[in-house]
C-alpha positions as CSV (number, residue, x, y, z in Angstrom):
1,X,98.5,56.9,98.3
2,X,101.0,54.6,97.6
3,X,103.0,56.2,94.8
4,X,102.9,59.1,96.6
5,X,106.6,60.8,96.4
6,X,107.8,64.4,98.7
7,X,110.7,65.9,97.3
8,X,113.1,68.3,99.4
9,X,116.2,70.0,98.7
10,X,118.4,71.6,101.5
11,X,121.6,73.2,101.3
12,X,124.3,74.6,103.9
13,X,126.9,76.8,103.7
14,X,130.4,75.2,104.6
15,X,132.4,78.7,105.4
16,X,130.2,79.4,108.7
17,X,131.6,82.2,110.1
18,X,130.1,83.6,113.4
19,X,129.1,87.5,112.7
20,X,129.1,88.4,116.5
21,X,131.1,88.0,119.5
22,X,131.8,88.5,123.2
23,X,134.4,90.2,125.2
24,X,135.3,92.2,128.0
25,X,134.9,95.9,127.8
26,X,137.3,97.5,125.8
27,X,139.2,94.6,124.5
28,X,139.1,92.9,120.8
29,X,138.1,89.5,119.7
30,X,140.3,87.7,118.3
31,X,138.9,84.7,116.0
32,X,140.2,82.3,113.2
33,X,138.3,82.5,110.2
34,X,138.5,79.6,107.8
35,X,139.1,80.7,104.3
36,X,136.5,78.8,102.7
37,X,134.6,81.6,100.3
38,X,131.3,80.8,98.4
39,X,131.8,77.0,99.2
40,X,128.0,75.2,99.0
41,X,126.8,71.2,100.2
42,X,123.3,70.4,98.7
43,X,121.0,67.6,99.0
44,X,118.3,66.5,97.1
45,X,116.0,63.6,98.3
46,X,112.9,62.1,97.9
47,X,110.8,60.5,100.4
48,X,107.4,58.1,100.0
49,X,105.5,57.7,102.5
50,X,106.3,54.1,103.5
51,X,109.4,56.0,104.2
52,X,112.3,55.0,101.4
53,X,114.6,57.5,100.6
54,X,116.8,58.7,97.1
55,X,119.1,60.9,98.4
56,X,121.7,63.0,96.0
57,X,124.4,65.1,98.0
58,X,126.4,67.2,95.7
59,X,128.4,70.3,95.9
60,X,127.1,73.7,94.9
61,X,123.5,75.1,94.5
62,X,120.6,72.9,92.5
63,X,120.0,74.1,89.0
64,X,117.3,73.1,86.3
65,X,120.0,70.2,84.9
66,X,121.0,68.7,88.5
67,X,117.4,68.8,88.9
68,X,116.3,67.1,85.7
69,X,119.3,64.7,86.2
70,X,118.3,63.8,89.5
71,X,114.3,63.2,88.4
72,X,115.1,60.9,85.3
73,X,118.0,59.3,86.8
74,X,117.4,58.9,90.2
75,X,113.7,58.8,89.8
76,X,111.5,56.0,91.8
77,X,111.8,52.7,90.2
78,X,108.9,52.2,87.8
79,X,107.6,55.8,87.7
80,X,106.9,57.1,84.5
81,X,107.9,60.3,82.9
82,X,104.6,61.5,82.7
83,X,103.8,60.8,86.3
84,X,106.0,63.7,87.2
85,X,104.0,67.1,87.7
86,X,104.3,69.6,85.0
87,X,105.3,72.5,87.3
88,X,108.6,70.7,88.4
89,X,109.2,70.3,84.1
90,X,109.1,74.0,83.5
91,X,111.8,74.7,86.1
């Protein structure tokens, strides 16, 4: 139980822009909307269960490489390769 390793990745989208709005009855809202198009914050972390943590906070969206890079780089100290499920591999 003790090697046991939860990986997460999360991602927000910096440009939030509110879609809907309030206003009296006949009258326009009138809102400033940050010009920040397609603009992306990820994080990647792992978690054991005696609760140590390896985040990775990048910009953009996770891909196979940032992935890979993140598993042999960032790994868990003393894991080896083959410890890693082969479903996360075939990504």
């Amino acid at each position: 139980m003790n090697r046991l390793v939860f990986l997460d990745e999360t991602s927000v989208n910096i440009g939030m822009t509110r879609l809907y709005g309030r206003a009296p009855r006949g009258e326009r809202i009138v809102e400033y909307v940050p010009d920040v198009r397609f603009k992306r914050v990820s994080i990647l972390s792992t978690l054991r269960v005696d609760g140590t943590t390896n985040p990775f906070v990048f910009s953009g969206t996770l891909n196979g490489f940032l992935f890979m890079q993140y598993v042999w780089e960032r790994g868990e100290a003393g894991e080896k390769p083959a410890m890693i499920s082969k479903a996360y591999l075939s990504l």
